[in-house]
C-alpha positions in Angstrom: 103.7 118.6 86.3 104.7 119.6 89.6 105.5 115.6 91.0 107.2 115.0 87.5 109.2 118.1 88.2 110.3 116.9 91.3 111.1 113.1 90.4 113.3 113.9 87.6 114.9 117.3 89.1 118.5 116.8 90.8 117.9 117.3 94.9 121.3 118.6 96.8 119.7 117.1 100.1 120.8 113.6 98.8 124.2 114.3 99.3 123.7 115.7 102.3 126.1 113.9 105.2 123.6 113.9 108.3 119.9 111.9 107.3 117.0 113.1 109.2 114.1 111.4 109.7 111.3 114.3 108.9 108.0 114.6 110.7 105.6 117.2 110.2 105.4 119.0 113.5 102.0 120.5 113.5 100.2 116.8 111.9 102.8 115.3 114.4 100.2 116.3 117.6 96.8 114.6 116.0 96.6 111.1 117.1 93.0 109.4 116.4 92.9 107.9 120.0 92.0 111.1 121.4 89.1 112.2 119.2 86.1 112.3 121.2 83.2 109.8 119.6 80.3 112.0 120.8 78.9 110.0 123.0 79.1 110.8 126.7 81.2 108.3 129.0 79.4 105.7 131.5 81.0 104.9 134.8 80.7 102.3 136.8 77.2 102.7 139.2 77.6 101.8 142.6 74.5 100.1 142.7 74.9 96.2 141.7 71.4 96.1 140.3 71.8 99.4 137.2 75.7 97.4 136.5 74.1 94.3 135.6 71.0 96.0 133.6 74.0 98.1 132.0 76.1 94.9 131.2 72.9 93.0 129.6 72.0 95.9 127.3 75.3 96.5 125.9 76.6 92.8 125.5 72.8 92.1 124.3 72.6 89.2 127.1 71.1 86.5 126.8 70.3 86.6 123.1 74.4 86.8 122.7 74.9 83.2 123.4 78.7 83.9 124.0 78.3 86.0 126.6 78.7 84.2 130.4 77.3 86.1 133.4 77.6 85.0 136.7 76.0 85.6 139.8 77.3 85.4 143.0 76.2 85.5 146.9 79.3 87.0 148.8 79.3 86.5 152.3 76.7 88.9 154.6 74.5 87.9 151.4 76.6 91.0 149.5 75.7 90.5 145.8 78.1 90.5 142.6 78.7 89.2 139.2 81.3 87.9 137.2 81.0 88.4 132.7 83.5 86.5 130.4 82.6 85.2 127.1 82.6 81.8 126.5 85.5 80.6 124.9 88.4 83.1 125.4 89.5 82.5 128.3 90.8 80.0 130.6 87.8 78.4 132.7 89.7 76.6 135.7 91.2 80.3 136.7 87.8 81.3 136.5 85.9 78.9 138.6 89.2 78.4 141.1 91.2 82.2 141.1 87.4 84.3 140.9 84.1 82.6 141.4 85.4 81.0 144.6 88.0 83.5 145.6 84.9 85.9 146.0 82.7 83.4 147.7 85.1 83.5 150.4 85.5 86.6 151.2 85.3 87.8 154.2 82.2 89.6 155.5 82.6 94.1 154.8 79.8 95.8 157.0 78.0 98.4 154.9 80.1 101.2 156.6 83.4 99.7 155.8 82.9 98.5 152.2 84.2 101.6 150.6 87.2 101.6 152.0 88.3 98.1 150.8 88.4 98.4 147.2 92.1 97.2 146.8 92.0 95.0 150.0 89.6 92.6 147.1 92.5 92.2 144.3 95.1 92.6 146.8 94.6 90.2 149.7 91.5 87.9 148.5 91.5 87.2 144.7 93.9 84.9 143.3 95.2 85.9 140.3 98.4 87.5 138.8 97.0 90.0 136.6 94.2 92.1 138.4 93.2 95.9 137.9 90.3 98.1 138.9 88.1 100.7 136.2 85.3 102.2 136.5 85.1 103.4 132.8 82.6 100.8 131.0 84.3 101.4 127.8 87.7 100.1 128.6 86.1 97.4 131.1 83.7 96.3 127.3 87.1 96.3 125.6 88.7 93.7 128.2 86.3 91.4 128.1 85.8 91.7 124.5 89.8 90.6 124.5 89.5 87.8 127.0 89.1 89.3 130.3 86.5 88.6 132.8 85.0 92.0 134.8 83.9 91.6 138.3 81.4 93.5 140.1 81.0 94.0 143.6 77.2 95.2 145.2 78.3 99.2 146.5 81.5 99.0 144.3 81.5 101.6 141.7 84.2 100.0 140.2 84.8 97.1 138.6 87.8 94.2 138.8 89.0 93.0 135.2 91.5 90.2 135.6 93.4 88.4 132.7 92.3 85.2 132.6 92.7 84.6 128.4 92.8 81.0 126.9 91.2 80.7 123.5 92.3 78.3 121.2 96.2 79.1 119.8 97.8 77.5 116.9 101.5 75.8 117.8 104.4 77.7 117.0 105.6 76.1 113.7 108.5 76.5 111.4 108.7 79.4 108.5 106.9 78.5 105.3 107.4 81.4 103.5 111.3 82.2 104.7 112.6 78.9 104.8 116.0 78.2 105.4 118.5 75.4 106.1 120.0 77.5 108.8 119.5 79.5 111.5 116.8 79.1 113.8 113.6 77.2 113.0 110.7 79.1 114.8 107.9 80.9 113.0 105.6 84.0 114.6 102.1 82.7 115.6 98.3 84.5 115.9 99.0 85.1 119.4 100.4 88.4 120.0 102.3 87.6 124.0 103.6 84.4 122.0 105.1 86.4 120.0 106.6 89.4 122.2 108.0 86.3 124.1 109.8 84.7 120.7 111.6 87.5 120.0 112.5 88.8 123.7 113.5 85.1 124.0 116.4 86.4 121.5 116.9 89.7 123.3 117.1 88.8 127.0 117.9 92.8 128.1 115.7 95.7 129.6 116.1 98.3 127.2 114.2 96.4 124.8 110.8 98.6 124.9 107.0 97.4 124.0 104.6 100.1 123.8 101.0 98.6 123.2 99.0 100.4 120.3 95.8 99.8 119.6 94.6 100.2 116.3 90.9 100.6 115.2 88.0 102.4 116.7 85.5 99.5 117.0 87.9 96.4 116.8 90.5 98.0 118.8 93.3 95.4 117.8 96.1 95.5 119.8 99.7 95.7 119.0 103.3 96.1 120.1 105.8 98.3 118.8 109.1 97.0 119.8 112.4 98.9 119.8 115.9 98.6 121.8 115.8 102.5 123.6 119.6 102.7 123.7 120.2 101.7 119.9 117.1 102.8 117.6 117.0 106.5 116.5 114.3 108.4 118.7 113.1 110.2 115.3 112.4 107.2 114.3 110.3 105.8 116.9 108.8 109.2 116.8 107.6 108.8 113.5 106.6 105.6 113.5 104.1 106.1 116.3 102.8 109.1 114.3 102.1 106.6 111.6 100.7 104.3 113.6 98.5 106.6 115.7 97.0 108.3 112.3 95.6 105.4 111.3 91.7 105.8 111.4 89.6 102.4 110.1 86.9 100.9 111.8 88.6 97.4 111.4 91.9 96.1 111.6 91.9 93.0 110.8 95.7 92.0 109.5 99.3 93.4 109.8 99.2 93.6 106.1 96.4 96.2 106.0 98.5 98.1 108.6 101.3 97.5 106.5 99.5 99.6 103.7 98.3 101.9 105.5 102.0 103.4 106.6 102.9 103.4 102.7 103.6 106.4 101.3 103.2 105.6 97.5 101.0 102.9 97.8 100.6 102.8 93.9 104.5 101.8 93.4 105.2 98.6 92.2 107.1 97.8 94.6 106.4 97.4 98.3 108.2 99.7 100.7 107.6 97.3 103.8 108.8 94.2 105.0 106.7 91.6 106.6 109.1 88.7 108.2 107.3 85.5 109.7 110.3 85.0 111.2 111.7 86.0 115.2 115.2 86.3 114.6 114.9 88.1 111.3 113.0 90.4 113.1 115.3 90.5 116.3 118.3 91.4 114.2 115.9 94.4 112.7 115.7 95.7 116.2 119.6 94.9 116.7 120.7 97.8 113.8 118.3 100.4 114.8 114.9 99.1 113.3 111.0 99.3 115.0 108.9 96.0 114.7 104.9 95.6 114.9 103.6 93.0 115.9 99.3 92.6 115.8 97.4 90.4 117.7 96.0 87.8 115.0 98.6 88.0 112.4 101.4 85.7 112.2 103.8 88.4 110.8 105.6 91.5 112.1 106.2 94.7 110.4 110.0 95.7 110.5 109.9 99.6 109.6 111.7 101.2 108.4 113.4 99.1 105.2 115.1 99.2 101.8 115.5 97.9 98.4 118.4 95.7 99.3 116.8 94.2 102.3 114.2 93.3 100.4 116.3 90.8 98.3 118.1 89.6 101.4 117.2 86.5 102.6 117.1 85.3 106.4 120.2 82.5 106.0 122.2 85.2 104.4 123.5 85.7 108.0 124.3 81.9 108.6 125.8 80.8 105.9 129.9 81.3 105.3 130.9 84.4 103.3 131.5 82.4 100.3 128.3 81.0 100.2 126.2 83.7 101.4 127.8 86.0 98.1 126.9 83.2 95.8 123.4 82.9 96.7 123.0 86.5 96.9 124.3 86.2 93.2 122.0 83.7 92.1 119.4 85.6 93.1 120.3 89.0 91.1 120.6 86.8 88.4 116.9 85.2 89.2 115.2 89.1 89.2 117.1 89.7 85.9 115.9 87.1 84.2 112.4 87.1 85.5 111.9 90.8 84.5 114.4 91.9 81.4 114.9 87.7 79.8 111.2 87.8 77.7 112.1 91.6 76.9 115.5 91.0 75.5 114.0 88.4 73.7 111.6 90.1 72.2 113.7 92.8 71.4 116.2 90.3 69.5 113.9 88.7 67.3 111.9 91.9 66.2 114.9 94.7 66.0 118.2 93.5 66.9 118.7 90.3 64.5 122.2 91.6 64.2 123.1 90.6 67.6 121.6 87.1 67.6 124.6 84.0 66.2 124.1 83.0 63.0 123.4 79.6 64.0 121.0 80.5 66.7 118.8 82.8 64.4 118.3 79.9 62.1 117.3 77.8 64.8 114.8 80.5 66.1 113.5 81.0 62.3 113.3 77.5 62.1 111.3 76.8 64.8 108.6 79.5 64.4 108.5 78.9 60.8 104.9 77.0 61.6 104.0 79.1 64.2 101.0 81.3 63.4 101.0 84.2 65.9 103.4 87.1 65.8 106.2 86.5 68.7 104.7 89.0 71.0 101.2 87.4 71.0 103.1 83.7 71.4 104.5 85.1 74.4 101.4 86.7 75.9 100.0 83.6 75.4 102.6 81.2 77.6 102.8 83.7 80.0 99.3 83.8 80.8 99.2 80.5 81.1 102.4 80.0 83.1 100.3 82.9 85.5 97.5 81.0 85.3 98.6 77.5 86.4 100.3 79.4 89.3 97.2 81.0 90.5 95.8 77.4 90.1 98.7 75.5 92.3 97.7 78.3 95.1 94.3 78.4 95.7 94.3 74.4 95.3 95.0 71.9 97.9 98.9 71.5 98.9 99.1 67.9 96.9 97.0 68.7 94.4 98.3 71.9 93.9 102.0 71.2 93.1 100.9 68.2 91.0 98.9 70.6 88.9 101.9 73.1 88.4 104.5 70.4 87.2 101.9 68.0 85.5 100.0 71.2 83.9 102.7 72.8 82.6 104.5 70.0 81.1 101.5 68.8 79.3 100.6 72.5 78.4 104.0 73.1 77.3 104.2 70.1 75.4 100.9 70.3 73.9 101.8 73.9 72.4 104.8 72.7 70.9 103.1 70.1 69.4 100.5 71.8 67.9 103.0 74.6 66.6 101.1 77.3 68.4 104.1 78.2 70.3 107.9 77.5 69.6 110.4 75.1 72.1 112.4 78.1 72.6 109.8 80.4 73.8 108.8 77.6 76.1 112.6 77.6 77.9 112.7 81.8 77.6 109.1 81.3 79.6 110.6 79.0 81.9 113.6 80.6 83.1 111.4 83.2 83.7 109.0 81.6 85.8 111.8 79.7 87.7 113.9 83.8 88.6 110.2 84.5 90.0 110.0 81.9 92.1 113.7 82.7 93.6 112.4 85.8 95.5 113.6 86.1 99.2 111.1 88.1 99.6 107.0 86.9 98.0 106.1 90.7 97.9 108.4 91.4 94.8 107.3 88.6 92.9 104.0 90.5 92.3 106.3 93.4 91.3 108.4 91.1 89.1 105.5 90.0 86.9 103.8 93.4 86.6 107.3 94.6 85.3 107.8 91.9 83.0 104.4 93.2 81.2 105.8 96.1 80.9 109.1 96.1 80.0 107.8 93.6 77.2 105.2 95.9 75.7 108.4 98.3 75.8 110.5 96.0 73.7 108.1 95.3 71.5 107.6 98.7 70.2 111.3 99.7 70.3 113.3 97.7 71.1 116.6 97.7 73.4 115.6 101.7 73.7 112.3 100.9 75.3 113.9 98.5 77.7 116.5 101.5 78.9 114.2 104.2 78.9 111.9 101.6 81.4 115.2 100.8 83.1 115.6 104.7 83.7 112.2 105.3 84.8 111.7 103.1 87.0 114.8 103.7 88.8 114.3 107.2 88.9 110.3 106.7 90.6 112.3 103.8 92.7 114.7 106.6 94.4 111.6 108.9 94.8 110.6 106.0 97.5 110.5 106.1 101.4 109.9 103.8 103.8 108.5 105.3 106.9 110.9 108.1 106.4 113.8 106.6 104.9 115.0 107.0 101.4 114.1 103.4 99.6 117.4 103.0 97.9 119.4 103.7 101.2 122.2 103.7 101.4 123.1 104.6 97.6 123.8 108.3 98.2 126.9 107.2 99.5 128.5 104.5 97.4 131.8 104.6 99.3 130.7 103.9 102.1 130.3 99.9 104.1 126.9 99.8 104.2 126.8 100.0 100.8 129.1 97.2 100.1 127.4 95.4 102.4 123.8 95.5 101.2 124.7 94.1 97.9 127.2 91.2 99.2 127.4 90.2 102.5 130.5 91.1 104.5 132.5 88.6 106.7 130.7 88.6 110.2 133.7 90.0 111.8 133.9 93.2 109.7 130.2 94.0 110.5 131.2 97.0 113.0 128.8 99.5 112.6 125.3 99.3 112.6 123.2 100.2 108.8 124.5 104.3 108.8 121.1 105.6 106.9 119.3 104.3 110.3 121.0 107.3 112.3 121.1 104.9 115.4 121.7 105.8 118.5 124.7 103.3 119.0 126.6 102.6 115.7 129.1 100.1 117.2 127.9 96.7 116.7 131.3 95.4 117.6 134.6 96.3 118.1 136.8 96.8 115.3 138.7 93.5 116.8 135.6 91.6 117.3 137.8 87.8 117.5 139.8 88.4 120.9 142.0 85.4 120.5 143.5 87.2 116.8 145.0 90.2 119.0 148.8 90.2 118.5 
């Protein structure tokens, strides 16, 4: 009773001029990378002999056929080791920038050894990237991502140097968020790749990249990315609360991280956006927004979002006013047909005859005349079946699977019609349907599409034009109940009145795009002068 009380109940703070971003304080101070595992902390030995002993056990060598260990005779027969694992990194700056960098070292008498720890990376090994540890955990977790450790006899430290190089798949174009215009580069596996597409966009300083790793055994790295001087520091406050709270064992994808930062993860619709695409997700860190990035997924998280963004596509922003307004209009249309079109028909033929032409309602009578299921069983029937040979066209090959959707469900179609199962009319109302799905900027809501269709047509079909309102109501009123990572879902609809209002529903010419999204609270709201075309002063 208590969350139904507070759904439905009118809230004053919506009306309230200022937004803040809310984080609970005391909560705010736990962060799952400072809880202690139990187990007591190993450092680095200073004797050559318990390091490799140490290094075997824990990386199970040599049963672990991955694992490359590899002695070496310094000069003044000083012993050390190099461990990499096979395959991750880049073999040439192992043999020529370690293995012989430390072979020719010069010769360190017993007595002065100690005292020419940084003299090894400074002066003598060739590589770019080179730091010392002596904590075995975090030394494990570089070579685990694709560092090599070195170990020097009377060290008791060790040298990790970045010498990555698995295997990387070519940046590509968008396949998801395709668009005529506009830029034609898609995100990658590899997380630097991607840090470099989108600062590649943003050539300035103040954007920030704080590495987070998330995970307790994988320890997946990420990068939350934000411009200092722009984004509201509440915001990046509570995001890296989020993140930090995240306790699983395995992180895998951006999309399970992407769940995890939900906070009604049992609403229909999703309240994050996951862009494949760099400049999408440099214009998200232009008005205020944090992106994620994860090293293995070729998506980042843009936090926090809204409704209307959702719906927005990526050549919104390059196309001509004109154009960008009637594609936003086509696809309005598209999500009202794919959700309310099977309803409203529904609710036609079983209540509302009255508002159907006379012409048309023969026609309809007509054709079901032979049909021997009720109407809301022949539509259950087509759409399963349209859902069916979508699900099909997926997990198929790509040739095979578009030739199955078209071919399948014209003969299916066809077939039905034939037979009289199903009438030509509900074949064009399931159609139209299928056709508004598939017009989603964003893949997310057609999942949310299709479970609402269900629903709104069990509605209809037990009362009608009133059963589609009162779903209309209520899922508007749990749709305002949203946040996303502490922002009101339906931003920014408190204020109707104001620009970003008008401008999340059509898209505004790109010279009247001053301010920066006001529900954001960012730290900078000038995007551009009010005069942004210098040669139309007077």
């Amino acid at each position: 009773m208590g969350i139904i009380k507070k759904i439905f109940t009118f809230n004053d703070n919506t009306l309230k001029d200022e937004f803040i971003l809310t984080r609970p304080e005391p909560l705010a101070k736990y962060d799952v990378r400072t809880e202690s595992s139990g187990a007591e902390k190993i450092y680095v030995f200073g004797n050559i002999e318990e390091n490799l002993a140490y290094i075997k056990k824990r990386f199970t060598y040599p049963i672990n056929n991955d694992v490359v260990i590899r002695e070496i005779a310094m000069k003044g027969r000083r012993r050390a080791f190099v461990i990499f694992i096979d395959g991750m990194v880049t073999t040439s700056s192992v043999n020529e920038a370690v293995i012989k960098s430390m072979q020719e070292l010069p010769y360190f008498a017993d007595d002065e050894i100690y005292e020419n720890e940084k003299e090894i990376t400074e002066k003598y090994i060739s590589h770019s990237q080179a730091s010392a540890n002596n904590d075995f955990d975090v030394i494990c977790e570089e070579i685990n991502f694709g560092s090599c450790a070195v170990f020097v006899d009377g060290f008791s430290t060790a040298f990790i140097l970045d010498v990555r190089g698995w295997g990387t798949r070519q940046i590509g174009k968008p396949e998801n968020e395709q668009s005529i215009y506009g830029p034609q580069e898609a995100f990658a596996e590899m997380l630097r790749n991607n840090t470099a597409l989108i600062r590649k966009i943003i050539k300035t300083e103040k954007l920030i990249g704080e590495s987070i790793k998330i995970g307790r055994v994988s320890r997946t790295r990420g990068i939350l990315l934000y411009i200092s001087d722009i984004a509201n520091p509440e915001l990046i406050k509570d995001v890296k609360y989020r993140l930090n709270s995240i306790s699983m064992d395995y992180v895998i994808a951006i999309e399970e991280v992407a769940m995890m930062m939900e906070e009604k993860p049992n609403m229909l619709t999703s309240q994050q956006l996951l862009t494949e695409r760099p400049d999408r997700a440099a214009r998200a860190l232009t008005e205020g927004r944090c992106v994620f990035l994860l090293n293995g997924s070729p998506r980042a998280l843009v936090l926090p979002t809204n409704a209307f963004e959702l719906t927005s596509s990526a050549s919104d922003d390059y196309l001509r006013l004109p154009y960008a307004n009637m594609t936003r209009f086509v696809r309005l249309a598209a999500l009202f047909f794919s959700v309310l079109l099977p309803a409203i028909y529904i609710a036609a033929t079983l209540f509302h005859q009255e508002i159907i032409p006379t012409f048309l309602l023969y026609s309809i009578a007509a054709a079901r005349e032979n049909v021997p299921f009720p109407t809301i069983v022949e539509l259950f029937l087509m759409d399963i079946s349209f859902e069916m040979i979508r699900e099909a066209g997926i997990r198929m090959p790509g040739p095979i699977g578009s030739t199955l959707g078209i071919v399948g469900g014209l003969i299916l179609g066809q077939a039905a019609v034939s037979a009289q199962i199903v009438s030509p009319i509900m074949i064009i109302v399931i159609a139209i349907t299928g056709i508004g799905s598939f017009a989603t900027a964003d893949y997310s809501l057609s999942w949310t599409y299709r479970i609402l269709r269900i629903a709104f047509i069990l509605l209809a079909a037990f009362l009608g034009f009133y059963g589609i309102a009162i779903g209309i109501f209520v899922y508007s009123v749990f749709l305002g109940a949203q946040r996303s990572a502490g922002a009101d879902f339906l931003s920014p609809m408190p204020k109707a009145n104001s620009r970003s209002m008008t401008s999340s529903v059509f898209q505004n010419a790109i010279f009247k795009r001053e301010k920066r999204p006001s529900f954001l609270k960012p730290s900078s709201i000038y995007e551009e002068p009010k005069i942004s075309r210098g040669w139309k002063k007077k």
